[in-house]
C-alpha positions in Angstrom: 0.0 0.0 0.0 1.5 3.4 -1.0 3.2 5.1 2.2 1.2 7.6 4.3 2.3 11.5 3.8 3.3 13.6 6.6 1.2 16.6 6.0 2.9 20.3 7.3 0.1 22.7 9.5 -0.4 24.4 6.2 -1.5 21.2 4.4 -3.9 20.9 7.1 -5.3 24.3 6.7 -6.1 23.1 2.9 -7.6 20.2 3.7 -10.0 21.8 6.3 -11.1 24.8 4.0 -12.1 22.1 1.3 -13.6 20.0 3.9 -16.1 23.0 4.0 -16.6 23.4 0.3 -17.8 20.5 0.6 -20.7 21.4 2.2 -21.6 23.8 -0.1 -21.0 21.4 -3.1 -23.8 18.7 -1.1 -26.3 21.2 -0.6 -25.4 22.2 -4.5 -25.5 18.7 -6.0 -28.1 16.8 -4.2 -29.5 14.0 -2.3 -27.9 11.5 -5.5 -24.1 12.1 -5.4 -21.9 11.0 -2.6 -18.6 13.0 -1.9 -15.8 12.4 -0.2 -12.7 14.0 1.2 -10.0 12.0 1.5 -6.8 12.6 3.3 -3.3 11.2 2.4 -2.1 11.9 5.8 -3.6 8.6 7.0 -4.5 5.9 4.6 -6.0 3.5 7.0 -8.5 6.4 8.4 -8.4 8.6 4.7 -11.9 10.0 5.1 -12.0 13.2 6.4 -15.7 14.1 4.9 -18.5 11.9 3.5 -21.4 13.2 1.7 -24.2 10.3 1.2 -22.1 7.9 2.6 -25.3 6.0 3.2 -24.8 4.9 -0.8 -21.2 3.2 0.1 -21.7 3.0 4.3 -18.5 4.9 4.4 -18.3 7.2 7.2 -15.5 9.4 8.7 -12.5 8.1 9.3 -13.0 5.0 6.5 -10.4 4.0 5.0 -9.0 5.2 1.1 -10.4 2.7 -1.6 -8.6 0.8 -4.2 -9.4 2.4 -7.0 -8.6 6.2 -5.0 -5.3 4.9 -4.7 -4.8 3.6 -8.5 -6.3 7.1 -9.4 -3.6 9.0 -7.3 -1.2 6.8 -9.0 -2.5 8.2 -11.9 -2.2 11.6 -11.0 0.7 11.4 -9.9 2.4 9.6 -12.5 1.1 12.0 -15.6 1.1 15.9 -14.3 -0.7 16.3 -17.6 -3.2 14.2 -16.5 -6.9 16.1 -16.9 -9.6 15.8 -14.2 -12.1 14.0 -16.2 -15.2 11.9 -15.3 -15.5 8.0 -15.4 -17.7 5.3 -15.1 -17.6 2.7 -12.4 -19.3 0.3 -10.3 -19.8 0.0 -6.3 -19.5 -3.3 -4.7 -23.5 -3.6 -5.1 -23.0 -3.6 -9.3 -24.6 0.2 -9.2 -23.0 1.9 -11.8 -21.9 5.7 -11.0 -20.3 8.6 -12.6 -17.0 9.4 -10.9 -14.5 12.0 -10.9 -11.8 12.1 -8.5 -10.1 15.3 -8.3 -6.3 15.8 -6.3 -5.7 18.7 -3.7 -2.7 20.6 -3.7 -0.7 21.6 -0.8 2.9 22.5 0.0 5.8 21.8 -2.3 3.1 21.1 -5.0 2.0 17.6 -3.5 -1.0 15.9 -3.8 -2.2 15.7 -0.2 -5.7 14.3 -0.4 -8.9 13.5 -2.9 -12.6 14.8 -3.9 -14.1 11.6 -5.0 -17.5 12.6 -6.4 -19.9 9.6 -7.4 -23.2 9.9 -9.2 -25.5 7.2 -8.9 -27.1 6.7 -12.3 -29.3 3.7 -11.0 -31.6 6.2 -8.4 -35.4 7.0 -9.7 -35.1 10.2 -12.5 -37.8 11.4 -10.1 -35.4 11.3 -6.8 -33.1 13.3 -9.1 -35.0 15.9 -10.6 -36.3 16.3 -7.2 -33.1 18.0 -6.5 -33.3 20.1 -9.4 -36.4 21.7 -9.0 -37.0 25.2 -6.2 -38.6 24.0 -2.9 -42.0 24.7 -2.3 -42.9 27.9 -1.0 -43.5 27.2 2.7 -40.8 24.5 2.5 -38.1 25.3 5.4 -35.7 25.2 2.2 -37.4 27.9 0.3 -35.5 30.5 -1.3 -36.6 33.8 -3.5 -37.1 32.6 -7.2 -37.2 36.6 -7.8 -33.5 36.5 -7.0 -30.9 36.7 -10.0 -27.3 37.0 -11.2 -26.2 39.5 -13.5 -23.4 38.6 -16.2 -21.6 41.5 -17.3 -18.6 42.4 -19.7 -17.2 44.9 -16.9 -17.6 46.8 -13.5 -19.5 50.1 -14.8 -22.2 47.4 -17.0 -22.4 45.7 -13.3 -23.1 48.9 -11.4 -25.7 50.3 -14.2 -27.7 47.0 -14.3 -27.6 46.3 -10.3 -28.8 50.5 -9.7 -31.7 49.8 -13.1 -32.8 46.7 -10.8 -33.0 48.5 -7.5 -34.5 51.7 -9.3 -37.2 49.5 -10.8 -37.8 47.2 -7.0 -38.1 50.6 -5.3 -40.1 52.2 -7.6 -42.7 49.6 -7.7 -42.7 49.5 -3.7 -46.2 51.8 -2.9 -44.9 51.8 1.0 -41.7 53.9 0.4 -42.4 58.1 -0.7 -41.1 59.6 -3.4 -38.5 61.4 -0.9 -36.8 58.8 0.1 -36.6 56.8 -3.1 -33.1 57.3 -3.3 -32.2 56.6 0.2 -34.1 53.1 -0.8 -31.8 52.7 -3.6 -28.6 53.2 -1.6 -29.6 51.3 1.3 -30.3 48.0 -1.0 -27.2 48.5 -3.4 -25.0 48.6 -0.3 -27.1 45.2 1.2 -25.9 43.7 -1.9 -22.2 44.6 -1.9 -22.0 47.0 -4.9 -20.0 49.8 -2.8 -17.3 47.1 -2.5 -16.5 48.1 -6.2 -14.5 50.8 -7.7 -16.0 53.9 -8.1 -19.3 52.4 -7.7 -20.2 55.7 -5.6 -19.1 58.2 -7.8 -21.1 56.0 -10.6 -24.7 55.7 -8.7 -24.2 59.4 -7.4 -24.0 60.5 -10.7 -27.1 58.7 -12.6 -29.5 59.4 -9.2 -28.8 62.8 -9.7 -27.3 63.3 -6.3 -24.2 64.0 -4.4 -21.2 61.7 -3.6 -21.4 63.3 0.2 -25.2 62.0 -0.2 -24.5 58.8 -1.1 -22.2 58.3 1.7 -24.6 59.8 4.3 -27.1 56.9 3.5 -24.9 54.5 3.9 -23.6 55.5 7.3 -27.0 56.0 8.0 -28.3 52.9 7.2 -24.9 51.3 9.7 -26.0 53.3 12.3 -29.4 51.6 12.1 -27.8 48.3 12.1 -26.2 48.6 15.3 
């Protein structure tokens, strides 16, 4: 069996911040794929993080699989060596979609493993399931109104976020005419747009209104907060 690594603090560090994307990626990818973190610290106790490990039964602290190990062989035998899905079986004969991707640490070594299976054998309607927004008054719930702007660059950014607001505060019958733009300012800075370059000078200028103005709101609206 290939020799256990002794990982530096900074290694560590890596391995726990990915051990939280991971997390993130279960909530992301559903009920159907089972993820794993795998440490190379530690062959005989490898899994740091398990995802669905009902699919497999492996838990924390399980131990790296053969075909993990002839994968890092891989890896580390080819540097060209692309990330790229494959097709497998589990001990049960299920067949998945797999994609084992390596984790970088100090002095450019491979210190642990994402393994990401998809289990093709699972009901389309368990999967789409996780495709699909929540119900409504499901504790899951999100607001579908919610979207992402694409833009070529910062200013297109700014002009399309301010539009958005404009438009949301406009159509709000609670809030007056007078404090319109206060309304504006107060949401664009809930949504992080002051965190970009010359976004104030930008929004001053197209609401008609002072920089000094814009800044006002703003540590208005913190003062509230507190």
């Amino acid at each position: 069996m290939k020799s256990n690594l002794r990982l530096s603090k900074v290694d560590r560090q890596i391995l726990h911040s990915h051990s939280l994307i991971l997390d993130g990626l279960g909530n992301f990818l559903g009920r159907n794929h089972e993820i794993v973190l795998l440490s190379l610290e530690n062959l005989e106790q490898s899994a740091m993080k398990v995802i669905n490990g009902h699919f497999s039964n492996r838990k924390q602290d399980s131990p790296i699989t053969d075909l993990a190990l002839k994968m890092l062989n891989q890896l580390e035998a080819d540097e060209s060596y692309d990330v790229m899905p494959y097709f497998n079986k589990n001990d049960n004969g299920v067949v998945l979609k797999s994609c084992t991707i390596p984790i970088f640490g100090e002095k450019e070594r491979i210190i642990g493993l994402i393994c990401i299976n998809l289990h093709l054998e699972m009901p389309l309607i368990d999967y789409l399931a996780d495709l699909v927004p929540p119900e409504p008054n499901s504790s899951k719930s999100f607001d579908v109104k919610n979207s992402e702007n694409f833009s070529d660059n910062i200013d297109e950014l700014i002009t399309i976020s301010l539009n958005k607001m404009k438009q949301s505060v406009h159509n709000n019958p609670d809030i007056s005419s007078l404090n319109e733009n206060k309304e504006i300012v107060v949401g664009l800075y809930d949504q992080g747009i002051f965190n970009l370059k010359d976004s104030v000078l930008i929004i001053a200028k197209k609401l008609g209104i002072s920089k000094n103005t814009v800044y006002l709101h703003i540590r208005n609206h913190k003062s509230d907060e507190i």
